[in-house]
N, C-alpha and C positions, 0 to 999 in steps of 0.2 A: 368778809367781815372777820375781824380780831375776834377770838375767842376772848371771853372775861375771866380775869386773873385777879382774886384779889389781895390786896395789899396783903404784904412780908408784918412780921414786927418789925424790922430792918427799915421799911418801907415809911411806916408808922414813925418808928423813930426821926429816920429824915424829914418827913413832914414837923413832930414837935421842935427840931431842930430851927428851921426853913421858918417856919410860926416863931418861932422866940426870937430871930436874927430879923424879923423884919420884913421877910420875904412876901412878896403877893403869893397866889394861889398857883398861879399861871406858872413862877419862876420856882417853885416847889417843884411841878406837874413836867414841868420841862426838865431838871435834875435829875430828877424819877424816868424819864422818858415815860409820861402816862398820858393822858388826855387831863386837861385840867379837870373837867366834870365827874374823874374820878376822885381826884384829890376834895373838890367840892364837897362831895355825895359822903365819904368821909367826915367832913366838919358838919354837915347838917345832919347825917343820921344820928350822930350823937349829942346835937344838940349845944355843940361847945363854941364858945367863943375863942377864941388865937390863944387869947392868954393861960386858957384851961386845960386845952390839950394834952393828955399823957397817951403818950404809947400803949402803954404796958395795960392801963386800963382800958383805951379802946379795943387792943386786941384780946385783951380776957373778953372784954362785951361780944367781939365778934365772934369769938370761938362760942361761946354760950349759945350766942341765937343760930348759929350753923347747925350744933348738935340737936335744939329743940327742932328747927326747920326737919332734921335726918327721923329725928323720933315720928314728927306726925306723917309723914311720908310713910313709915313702916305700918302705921296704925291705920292709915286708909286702905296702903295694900293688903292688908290685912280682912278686912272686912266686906 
């Protein structure tokens, strides 16, 4: 099994790109070389439609919940 890698901003970018051109999920996911259900899991975590997509803002969102994910992982070892 592939180890989970997750999306670049670079990555992200190609996706709003691939979304604004028209692109299905599939032909994003394939550009990308990714599994489409990555590219998916993407547009449903955040809730977005094709046409609302930003980069720059999904990946600030993802870095955010990575950092809170990191912090409560130290507060359970912790305890």
């Amino acid at each position: 099994m592939k180890n989970y890698k997750r999306l670049s901003l670079i990555e992200r970018e190609e996706v709003s790109r691939g979304l604004a051109s028209g692109q299905t999920l599939r032909e994003i996911a394939s550009g990308l070389d990714r599994h489409p259900s990555t590219v998916s899991r993407e547009m449903s975590r955040l809730r977005y439609n094709p046409s609302s997509y930003r980069a720059t803002f999904a990946h600030d969102v993802a870095l955010a919940h990575r950092s809170h994910r990191s912090d409560a992982k130290l507060l359970t070892l912790r305890t």
